[in-house]
N, C-alpha and C positions, 0 to 999 in steps of 0.2 A: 504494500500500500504506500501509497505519494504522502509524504508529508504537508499539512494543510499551510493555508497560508500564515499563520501564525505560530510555524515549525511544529505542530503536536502531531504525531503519528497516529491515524486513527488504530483505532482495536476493537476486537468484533469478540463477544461475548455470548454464548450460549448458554441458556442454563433451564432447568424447566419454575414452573409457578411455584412451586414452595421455596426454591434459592432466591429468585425472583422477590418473595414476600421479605425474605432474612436480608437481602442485600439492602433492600428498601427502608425496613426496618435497622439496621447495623449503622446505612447512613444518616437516615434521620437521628438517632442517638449522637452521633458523632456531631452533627452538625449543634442540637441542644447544647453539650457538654464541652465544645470547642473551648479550650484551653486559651487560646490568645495567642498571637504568635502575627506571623505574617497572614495580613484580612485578606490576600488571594485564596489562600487554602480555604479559607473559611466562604468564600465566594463558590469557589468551586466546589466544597459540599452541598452548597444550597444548588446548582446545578444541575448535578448530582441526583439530589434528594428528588427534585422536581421531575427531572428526564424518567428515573424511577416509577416514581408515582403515574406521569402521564405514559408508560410502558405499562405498568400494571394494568392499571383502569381501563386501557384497548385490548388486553388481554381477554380481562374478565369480561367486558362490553362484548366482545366477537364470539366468547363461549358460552354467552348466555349465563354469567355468573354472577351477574349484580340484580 
């Protein structure tokens, strides 16, 4: 894969709906509990948390699970 225009290598991630729930979960805790530090990380957990979530929700929306 190309590196984007902001140099970050995309990465592609497979997992099924319960890893899915725990990752979502994992990050959202982490993003709560962020320590302080440099506020990109902490940018990029909410990112994160969000892409999560709106990946879940089209999950469970296309499987008839909400």
């Amino acid at each position: 894969m190309e590196p984007t225009d902001n140099g970050d290598i995309p990465v592609r991630i497979e997992c099924n709906l319960a890893a899915l729930r725990v990752l979502h979960k994992s990050v959202t805790e982490a993003y709560k509990n962020w320590p302080g530090g440099d506020p990109n990380e902490q940018v990029e957990l909410e990112l994160i948390r969000d892409g999560l979530f709106a990946l879940l929700m089209d999950i469970l929306l296309q499987n008839d699970l909400l």
